[in-house]
C-alpha distance (Angstrom), angle and dihedral (degrees) to the residues before:
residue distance angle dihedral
X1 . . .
X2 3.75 . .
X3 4.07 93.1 .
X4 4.01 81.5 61.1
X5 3.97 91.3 43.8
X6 3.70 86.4 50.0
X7 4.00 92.2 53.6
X8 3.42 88.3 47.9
X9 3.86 105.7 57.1
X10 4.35 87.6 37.3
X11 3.89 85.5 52.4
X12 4.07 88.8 50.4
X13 3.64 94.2 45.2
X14 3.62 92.4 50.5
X15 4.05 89.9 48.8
X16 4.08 81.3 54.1
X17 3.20 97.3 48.3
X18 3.44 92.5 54.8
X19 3.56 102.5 43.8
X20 3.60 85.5 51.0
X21 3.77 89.0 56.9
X22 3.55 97.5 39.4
X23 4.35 80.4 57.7
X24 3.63 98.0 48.2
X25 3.94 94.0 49.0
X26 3.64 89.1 48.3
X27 3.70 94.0 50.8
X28 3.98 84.2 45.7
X29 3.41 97.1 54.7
X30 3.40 97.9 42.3
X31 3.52 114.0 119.8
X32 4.10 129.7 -176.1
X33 3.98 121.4 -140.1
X34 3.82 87.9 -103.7
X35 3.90 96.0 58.8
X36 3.82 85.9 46.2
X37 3.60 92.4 53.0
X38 4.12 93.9 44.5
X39 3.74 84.5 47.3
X40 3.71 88.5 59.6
X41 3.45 96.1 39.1
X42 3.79 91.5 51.7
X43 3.99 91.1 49.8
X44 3.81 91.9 48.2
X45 3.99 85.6 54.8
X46 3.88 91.3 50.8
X47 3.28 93.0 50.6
X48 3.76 98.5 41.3
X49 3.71 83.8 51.3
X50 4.18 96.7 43.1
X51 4.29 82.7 57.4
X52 3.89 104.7 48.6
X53 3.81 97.5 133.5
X54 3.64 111.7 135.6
X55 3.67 123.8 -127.1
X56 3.67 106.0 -110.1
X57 3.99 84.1 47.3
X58 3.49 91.6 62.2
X59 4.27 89.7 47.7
X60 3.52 107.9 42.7
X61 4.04 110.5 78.0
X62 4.03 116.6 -117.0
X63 4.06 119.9 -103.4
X64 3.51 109.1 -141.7
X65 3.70 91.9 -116.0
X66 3.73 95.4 49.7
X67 4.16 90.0 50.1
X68 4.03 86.8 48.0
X69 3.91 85.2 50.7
X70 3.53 94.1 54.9
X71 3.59 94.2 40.1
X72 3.81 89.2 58.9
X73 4.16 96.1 40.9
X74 3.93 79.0 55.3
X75 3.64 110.0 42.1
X76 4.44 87.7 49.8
X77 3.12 137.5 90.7
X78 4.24 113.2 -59.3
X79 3.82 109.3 -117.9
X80 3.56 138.5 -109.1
X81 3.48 121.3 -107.4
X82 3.91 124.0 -147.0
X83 3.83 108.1 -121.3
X84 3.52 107.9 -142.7
């Protein structure tokens, strides 16, 4: 009698525990039209940002010395910015 007592009261914890769970993740993930939209916003930045190549960059063929240049300006260190 008490082993099935016992079962009983560890299987209704467990159901709370997950329920509680299942509430917190929901609440988590949660997200109001205005976070969705700053999301987006902040994604079409990145992107914008990721693709800044200019026009006449993209047209004019690449010297070997000017690709090697780039190659090295890429491959070192990244540089410091100033904070203001």
């Amino acid at each position: 009698m008490t082993l099935y007592l016992f079962l009983a009261l560890t299987a209704a914890l467990l159901i709370g525990l997950v329920v509680l769970l299942w509430r917190v993740w929901a609440s988590y993930t949660n997200r109001s039209p205005e976070d969705e939209a700053r999301e987006h916003e902040l994604a079409a930045l990145n992107d914008a940002q990721a693709n800044r190549v200019s026009d006449q960059q993209l047209t004019r063929p690449l010297d070997n010395d000017s690709a090697w240049q780039t190659m090295v300006q890429r491959g070192g260190p990244p540089s410091r910015r100033r904070r203001r």
